[in-house]
N, C-alpha and C positions, 0 to 999 in steps of 0.2 A: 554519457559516461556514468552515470547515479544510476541509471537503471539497466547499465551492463556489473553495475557492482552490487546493487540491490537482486538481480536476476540471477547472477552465476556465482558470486563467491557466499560460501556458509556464513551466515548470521555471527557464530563466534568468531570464527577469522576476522570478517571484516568490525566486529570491535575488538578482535587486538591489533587488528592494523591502523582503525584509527587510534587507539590510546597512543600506539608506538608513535603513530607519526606525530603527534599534536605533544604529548608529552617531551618525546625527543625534541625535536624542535627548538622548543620552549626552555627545556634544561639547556638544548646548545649555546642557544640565544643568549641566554642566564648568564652562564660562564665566561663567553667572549664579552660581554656587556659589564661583567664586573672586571674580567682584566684590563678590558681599554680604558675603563673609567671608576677606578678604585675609590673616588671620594663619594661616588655612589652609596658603599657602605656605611656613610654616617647616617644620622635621622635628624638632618637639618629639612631638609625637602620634603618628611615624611607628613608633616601639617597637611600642605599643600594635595601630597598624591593622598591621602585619607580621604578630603572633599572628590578630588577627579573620580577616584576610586569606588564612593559610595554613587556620585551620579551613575557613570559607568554599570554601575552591579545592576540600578535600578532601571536604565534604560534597555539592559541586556535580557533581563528577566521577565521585564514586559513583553519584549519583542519577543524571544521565544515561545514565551508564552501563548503571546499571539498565534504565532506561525504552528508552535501544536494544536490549537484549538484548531486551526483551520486544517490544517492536514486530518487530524482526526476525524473529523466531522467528513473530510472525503471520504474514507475508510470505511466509515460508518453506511455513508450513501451507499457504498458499493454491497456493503454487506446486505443492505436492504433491497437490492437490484435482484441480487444474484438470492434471495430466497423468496423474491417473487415469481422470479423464473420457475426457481425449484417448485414453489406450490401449487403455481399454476399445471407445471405436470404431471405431479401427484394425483392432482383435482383428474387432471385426464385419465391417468390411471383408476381409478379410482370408480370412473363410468365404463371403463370398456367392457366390463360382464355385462353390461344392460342388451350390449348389441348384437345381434347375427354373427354367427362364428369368423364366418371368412370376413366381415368388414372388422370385428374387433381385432381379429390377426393381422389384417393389414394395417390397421393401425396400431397395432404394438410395435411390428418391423419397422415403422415408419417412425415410432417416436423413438423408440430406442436409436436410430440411427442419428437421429436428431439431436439427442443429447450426447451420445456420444463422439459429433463433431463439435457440440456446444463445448464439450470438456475442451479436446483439442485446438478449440478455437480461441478459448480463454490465454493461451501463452501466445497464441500467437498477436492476437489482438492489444495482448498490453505492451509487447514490443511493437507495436503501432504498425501492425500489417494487419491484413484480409483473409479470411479464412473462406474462398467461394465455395468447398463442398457443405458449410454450416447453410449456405443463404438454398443450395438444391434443397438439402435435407429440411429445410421451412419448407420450401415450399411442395415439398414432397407428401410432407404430414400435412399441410392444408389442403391436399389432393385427394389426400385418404379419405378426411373428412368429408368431403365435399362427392364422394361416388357413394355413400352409406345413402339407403335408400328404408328411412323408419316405416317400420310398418304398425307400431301401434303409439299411444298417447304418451307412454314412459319414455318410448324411444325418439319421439321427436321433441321431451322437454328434454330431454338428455343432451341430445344432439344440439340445439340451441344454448344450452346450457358449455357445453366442451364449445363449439364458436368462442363465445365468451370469454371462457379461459386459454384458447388459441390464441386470440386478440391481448390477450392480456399476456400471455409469453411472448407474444411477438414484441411487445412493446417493451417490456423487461430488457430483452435481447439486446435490442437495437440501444436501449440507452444503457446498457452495460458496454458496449460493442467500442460505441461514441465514446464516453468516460476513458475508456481503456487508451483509446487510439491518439486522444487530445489529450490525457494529461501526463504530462511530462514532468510534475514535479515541477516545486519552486523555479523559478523564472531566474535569469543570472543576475539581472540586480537583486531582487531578495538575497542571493544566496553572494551577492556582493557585500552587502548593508550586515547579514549574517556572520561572514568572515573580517570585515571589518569590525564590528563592538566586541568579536573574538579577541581580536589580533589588541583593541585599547586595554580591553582588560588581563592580557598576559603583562601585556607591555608594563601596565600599572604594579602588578606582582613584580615584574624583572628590575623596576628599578627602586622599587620602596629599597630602605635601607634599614639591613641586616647584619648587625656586626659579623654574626657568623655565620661563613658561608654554607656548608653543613647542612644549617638550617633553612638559607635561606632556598638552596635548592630545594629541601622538603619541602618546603611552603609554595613554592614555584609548581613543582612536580603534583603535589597534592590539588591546587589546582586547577592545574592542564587534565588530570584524569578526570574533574568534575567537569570538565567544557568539553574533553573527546568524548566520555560518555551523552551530554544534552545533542552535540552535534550528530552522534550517531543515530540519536533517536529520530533528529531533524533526517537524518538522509532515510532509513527503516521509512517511516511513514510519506516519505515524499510520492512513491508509486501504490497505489489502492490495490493494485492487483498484482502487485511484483512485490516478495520477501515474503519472509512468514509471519508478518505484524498483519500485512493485506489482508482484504476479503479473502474467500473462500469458495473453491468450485465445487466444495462438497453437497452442497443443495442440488445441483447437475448429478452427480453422483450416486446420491439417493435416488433418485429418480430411476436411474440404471438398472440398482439395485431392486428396485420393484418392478422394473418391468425383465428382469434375466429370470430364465424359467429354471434356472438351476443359481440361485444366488449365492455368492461363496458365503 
């Protein structure tokens, strides 16, 4: 579900639909909670929910904390995956003047076709499917390589040299490929343990006591927008490769870019 809502609905939408939900909610809550139980309003209890309230704050804050460090830091991996890929095709691009016409043409056709499954592979793969025409188009461009037949010293350190960084996209790939396929974002207990220290610390705001109601909705409401926003940040970074916080398949792209003989 996170990553058909990270995947298809726009970034601002899905944060006013979380504030809507998490806000609303919480004001509902408020209101019923102060009509069934009116002496709520006094600030005999408030001693008491101040203590719950500040543990609360601290254990919520760590734990997010937590859980952005670690999403982030996936984020990051991906971004480092996906511009290894990209350099290592640059690096190819970069040797194919060295070569014989017709072997550096075939492998232009062959890596352009390569990355341009790699792009379309990238959605598909973070919605944890296969993309077979990316795996021909490998090995399509490692076929290329492999009929180039050097005829002087430049052309066969070249040519060892493009292996190398073949090997090295390939490997890019595949651990972008994998990342993509297997991460799903926080696991249900996380995102249980996460909903829960939510749900203590609304609850801690809904029942402090507030002579006036007024206010105490504002105080409620002011901070459900500051838990819908941290939670929305928590869902944005849960997929590395899904939302517009993700990595990037523009390093794929560039690559395109340098090899389309008429570039826009």
């Amino acid at each position: 579900m996170s990553a058909w809502l990270v995947g298809h609905v726009p970034s601002w939408l899905l944060l006013i639909g979380v504030l809507v939900l998490v806000v609303g909610l919480s004001v509902l809550v408020q209101i019923l909670v102060r009509r069934r139980f009116p002496r709520l309003a006094g600030e005999e209890h408030n001693d008491v929910l101040r203590f719950a309230a500040g543990v609360v704050v601290l254990v919520f804050t760590f734990f997010i904390g937590f859980v952005v460090s670690v999403r982030w830091g996936e984020i990051n991996a991906a971004d480092e995956r996906a511009r290894a890929e990209g350099a290592a095709g640059v690096q190819l691009v970069a040797r194919l003047h060295v070569f014989a016409e017709p072997d550096s043409e075939r492998i232009r056709v062959a890596l352009l076709r390569y990355e341009e499954a790699a792009v379309v592979e990238w959605d598909v793969a973070a919605n944890g499917g296969s993309y077979p025409p990316a795996d021909r188009a490998s090995n399509d461009l490692r076929s290329a390589y492999e009929q180039v037949q050097a005829s002087n010293d430049l052309q066969k350190t070249m040519l060892t040299s493009s292996f190398t960084d073949l090997d090295d996209l390939s490997t890019a790939r595949t651990e972008r490929v994998l990342q993509a396929q297997t991460e799903v974002g926080p696991p249900w207990p996380l995102w249980g343990v996460i909903l829960l220290t939510t749900a203590l610390l609304m609850g801690c705001s809904i029942v402090y006591g507030v002579a006036n109601p007024a206010s105490h909705v504002a105080m409620v409401a002011s901070l459900a927008v500051l838990v819908g926003m941290i939670l929305y940040l928590v869902l944005m970074l849960s997929h590395p490769y899904l939302g517009e916080i993700a990595a990037s398949p523009e390093p794929l792209r560039e690559v395109i870019r340098a090899l389309s003989p008429n570039p826009p």
